[in-house]
N, C-alpha and C positions, 0 to 999 in steps of 0.2 A: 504494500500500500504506500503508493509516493503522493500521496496527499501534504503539499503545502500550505506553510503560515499565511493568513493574509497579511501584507507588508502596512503597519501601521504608520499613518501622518501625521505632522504634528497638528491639523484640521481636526484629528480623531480625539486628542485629548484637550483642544483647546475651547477657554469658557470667555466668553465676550466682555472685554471689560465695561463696556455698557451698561446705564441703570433702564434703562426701556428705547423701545422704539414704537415707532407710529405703524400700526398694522391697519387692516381693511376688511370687513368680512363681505361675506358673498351679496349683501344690501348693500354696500357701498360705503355704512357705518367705517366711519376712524375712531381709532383711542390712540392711547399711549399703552401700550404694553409693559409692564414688569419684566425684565430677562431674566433666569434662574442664575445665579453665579454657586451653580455646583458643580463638581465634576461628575460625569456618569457614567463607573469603572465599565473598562472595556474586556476583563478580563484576565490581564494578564498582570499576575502580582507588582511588578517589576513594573510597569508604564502606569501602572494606576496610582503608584504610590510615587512617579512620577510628574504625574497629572493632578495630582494633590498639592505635591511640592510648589510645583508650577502657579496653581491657583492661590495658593494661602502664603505667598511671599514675594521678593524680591527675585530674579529670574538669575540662578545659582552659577558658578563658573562650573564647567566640568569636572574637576576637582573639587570644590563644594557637595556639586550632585554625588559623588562618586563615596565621597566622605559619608554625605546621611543617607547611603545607602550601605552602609560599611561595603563597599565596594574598590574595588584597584580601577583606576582611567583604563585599565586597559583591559579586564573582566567588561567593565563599562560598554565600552566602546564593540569590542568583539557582541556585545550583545543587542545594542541598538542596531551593529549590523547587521545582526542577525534578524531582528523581528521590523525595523523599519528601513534597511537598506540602505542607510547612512549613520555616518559616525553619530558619537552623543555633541560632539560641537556643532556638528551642521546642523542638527537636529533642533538643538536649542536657539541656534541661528534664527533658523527656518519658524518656528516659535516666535520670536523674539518679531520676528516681521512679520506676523501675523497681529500682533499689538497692534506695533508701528502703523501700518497700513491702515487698520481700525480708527486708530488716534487721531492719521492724519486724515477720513475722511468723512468721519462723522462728528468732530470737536472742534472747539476755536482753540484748544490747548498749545501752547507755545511748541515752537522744535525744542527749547530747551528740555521744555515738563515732559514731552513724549521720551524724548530720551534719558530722562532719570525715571519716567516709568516703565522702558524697557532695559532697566540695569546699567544704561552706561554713565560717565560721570558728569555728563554736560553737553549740548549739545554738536560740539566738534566732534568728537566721537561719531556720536548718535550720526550725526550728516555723512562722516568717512564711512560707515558704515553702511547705510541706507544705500550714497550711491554705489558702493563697488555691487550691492547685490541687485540692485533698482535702473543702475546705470542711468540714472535722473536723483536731482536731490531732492527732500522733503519737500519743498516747497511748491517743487513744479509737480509732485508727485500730488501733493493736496491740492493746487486748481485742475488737476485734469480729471479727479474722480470727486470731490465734495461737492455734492451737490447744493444749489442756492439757499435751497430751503432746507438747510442740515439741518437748523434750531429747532426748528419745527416737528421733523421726522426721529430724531436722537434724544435722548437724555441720558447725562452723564456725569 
């Protein structure tokens, strides 16, 4: 039996950091929606209590991670390869811009704030960052996707 893992995303464990959004039902009715901010385990000991970490702090160095999992970076790593098919840094990378992305296009929140709420120490960072993996920076990255009416459709 060659039955394969599914290769988990960092999409799979990640929880919005949004406090609601503007939703629509089938009448045409708006609100403002509540988002849930829990994690909802996927199964696998290991990413869920990665997916917890992730939720309920600061967004860990891989060394951090490796440490509150009593783990070695390189047990770590060999094993994020294994079940998501990149390392534990790209992984938390990959994480880390899924924030980002969110921040910059649902919020008025500064490049600086986005970037100490995605772990880095200030917004140069945060910017050196965004563009090597966005190859555009925060700024152009937020008028090409935030919509006019963010205020309206977001809360956060």
């Amino acid at each position: 039996m060659n039955k394969e893992l599914k290769k988990i995303k960092p999409e799979d464990i990640y929880v919005s950091r949004l406090k609601g959004k503007r939703v629509r039902n089938e009448e045409g009715w708006e609100r403002m929606e509540e988002l849930p901010h829990v994690f909802q385990p996927l199964g696998d000991p290991l990413l869920d209590c990665v997916g917890e970490l992730l939720l309920n702090g600061p967004i860990p160095t891989v060394q951090q991670l490796a440490e509150s999992l009593n783990a070695t970076v390189r047990e770590l790593n060999v094993y994020f390869g294994l079940r998501t098919g990149m390392g534990a840094r790209e992984f938390l990378s990959a994480y880390k811009m899924l924030i980002a992305k969110e921040l910059l296009s649902s919020t008025n929140l500064t490049i600086e704030e986005i970037g100490k709420r995605c772990s880095f120490s200030g917004g140069k960072a945060f910017t050196k960052f965004f563009l090597r993996n966005m190859n555009m920076g925060p700024a152009t990255y937020r008028r090409r996707n935030r919509p006019a009416n963010y205020r309206t459709l977001y809360m956060w």
